[in-house]
N, C-alpha and C positions, 0 to 999 in steps of 0.2 A: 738291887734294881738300879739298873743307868737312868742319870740324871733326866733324858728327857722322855722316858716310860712315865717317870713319878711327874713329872710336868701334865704330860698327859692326863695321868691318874686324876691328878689335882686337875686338873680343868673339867673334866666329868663331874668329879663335887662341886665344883666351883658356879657350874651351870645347872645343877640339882638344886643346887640349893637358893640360888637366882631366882629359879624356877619358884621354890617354895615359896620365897617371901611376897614376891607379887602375886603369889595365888593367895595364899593365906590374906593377906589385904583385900583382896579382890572380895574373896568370900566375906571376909567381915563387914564391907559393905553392902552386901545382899541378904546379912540376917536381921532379922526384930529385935532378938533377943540380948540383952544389952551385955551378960553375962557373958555368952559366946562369942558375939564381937568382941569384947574387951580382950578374952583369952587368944582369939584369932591374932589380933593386934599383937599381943604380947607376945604368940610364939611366931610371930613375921620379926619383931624385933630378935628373939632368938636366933632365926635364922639367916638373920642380915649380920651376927655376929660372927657363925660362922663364915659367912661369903667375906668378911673384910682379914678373916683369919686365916682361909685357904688361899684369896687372895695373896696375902702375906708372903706365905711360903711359897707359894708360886717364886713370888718377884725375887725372894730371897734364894733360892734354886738360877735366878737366870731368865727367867721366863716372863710371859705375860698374862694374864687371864685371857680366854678366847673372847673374840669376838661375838660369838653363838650367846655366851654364856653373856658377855654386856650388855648384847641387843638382844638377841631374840630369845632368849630365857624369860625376859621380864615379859615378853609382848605376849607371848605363850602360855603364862602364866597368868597375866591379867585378861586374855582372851577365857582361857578354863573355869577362872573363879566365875564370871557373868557367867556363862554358860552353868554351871553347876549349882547358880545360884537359882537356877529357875528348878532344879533338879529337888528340892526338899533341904531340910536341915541335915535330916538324916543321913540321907545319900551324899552331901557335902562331906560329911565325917568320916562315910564309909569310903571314900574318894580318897582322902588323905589319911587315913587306915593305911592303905594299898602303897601310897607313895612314902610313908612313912618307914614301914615294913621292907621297900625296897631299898629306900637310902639305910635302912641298920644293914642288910642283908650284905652291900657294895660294902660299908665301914668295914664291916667283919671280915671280908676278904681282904679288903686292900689292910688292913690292920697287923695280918697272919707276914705281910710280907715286906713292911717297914724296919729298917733298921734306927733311923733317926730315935734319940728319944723325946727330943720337943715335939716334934711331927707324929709321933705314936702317943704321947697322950694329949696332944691337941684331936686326934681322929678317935681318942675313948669320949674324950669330951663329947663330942659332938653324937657319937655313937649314943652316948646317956641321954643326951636331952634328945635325941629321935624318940629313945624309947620312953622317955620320958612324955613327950606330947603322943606319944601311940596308945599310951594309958591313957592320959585324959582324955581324947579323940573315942575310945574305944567304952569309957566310962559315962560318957556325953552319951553316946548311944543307948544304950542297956537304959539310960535314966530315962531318956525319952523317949524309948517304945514303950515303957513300963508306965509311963504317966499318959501314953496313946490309948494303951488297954483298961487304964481305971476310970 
């Protein structure tokens, strides 16, 4: 893959994942429950790691992060969380189910056609902790329809 394809590449992460961390905050401050905020919090820090790590390789490639992905990633993001916050706990989760589900889905692709090896296991990484918060996300769920119904 030519240099500025994988630029590209990386700025689509770059701006996903932007995305994530000010929705994940966003959302954390529209829930009660201190547990889920707390997790909320902790997988926006997650994912502010990857943004300073896709970042990285950007720069290190030649490139710069987009503009989209500096500015209007966050503003989109923290636009969605309020809005979703009026939306239930549950529907929050199942929200970010979906978003989570599509950044593994991107990983996996873009993954199949990396040659780098820092760059292929910095994108398993990030791959694992998707899946990683799509269990929790998806386990949060099932708890609390299960505690809706008793």
């Amino acid at each position: 893959m030519n240099r500025d394809k994988l630029i590209k590449i990386l700025n689509w992460f770059y701006s996903l994942e932007v995305n994530q961390v000010d929705l994940y905050l966003a959302q954390s401050k529209q829930v009660e429950d201190i547990y889920i905020k707390k997790a909320l919090e902790r997988i926006a820090e997650i994912e502010e790691q990857h943004v300073k790590n896709i970042a990285t390789q950007i720069k290190e490639l030649g490139g710069e992060p987009t503009f989209i992905g500096k500015v209007l990633a966050p503003i989109t993001g923290q636009i969605s969380g309020r809005i979703l916050g009026w939306a239930g706990i549950i529907n929050i989760l199942k929200v970010n189910i979906m978003l989570e589900k599509k950044a593994m889905e991107d990983y996996k692709k873009f993954i199949l056609k990396v040659n780098d090896p820092q760059l292929f296991d910095l994108l398993w990484s990030n791959l694992i902790d998707e899946d990683l918060h799509t269990s929790w996300f998806t386990n949060k769920v099932k708890e609390l329809i299960k505690n809706e119904n008793n």
